[in-house]
C-alpha positions, 0 to 999 in steps of 0.5 A, spaced: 472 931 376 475 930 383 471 926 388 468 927 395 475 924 398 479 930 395 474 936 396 474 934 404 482 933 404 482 940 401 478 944 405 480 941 411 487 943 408 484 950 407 483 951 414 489 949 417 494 944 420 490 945 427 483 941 422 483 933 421 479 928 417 475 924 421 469 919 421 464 921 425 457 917 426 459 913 419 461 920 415 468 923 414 468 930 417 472 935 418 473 937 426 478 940 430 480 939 439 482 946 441 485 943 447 480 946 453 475 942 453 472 944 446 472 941 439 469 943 431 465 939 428 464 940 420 459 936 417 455 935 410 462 936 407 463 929 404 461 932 397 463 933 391 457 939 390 459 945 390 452 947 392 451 943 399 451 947 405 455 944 411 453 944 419 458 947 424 458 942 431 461 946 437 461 940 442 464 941 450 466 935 454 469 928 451 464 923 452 455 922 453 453 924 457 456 929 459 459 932 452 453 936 449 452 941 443 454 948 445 453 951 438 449 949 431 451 953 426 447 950 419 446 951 412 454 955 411 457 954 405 464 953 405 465 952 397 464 958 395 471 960 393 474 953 390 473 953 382 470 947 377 
């Protein structure tokens, strides 16, 4: 069975060059800088299960203070299509 390290470098891969593998506050995710002030942050992604629900970080800014979380998205599933 393929570890946590491989299933993150997939997914990241899955959703295009724009993505990168991060460590963020000690947790490898997934995240992406649109360029205008904006990044993605995917998290919970670090797994190997195929049943953990990731939470999607849209953050505006670069740094506290004044970077702040604009959009949480929780419990998404970005497993559903990869077979064991």
């Amino acid at each position: 069975m393929p570890g946590k390290n491989s299933y993150i470098k997939a997914l990241c891969r899955s959703l295009g060059a724009e993505y990168c593998v991060r460590e963020i506050d000690l947790e490898p995710i997934i995240y992406r800088d649109f360029g205008n002030g904006f990044n993605v942050e995917i998290s919970g992604v670090y797994t190997a299960s195929t049943k953990k629900k990731a939470t999607r970080y849209l953050w505006h800014g670069e740094l506290p203070p004044e970077c702040i979380i604009v959009k949480t998205c929780r419990k998404e599933t970005y497993y559903e299509s990869r077979k064991q």
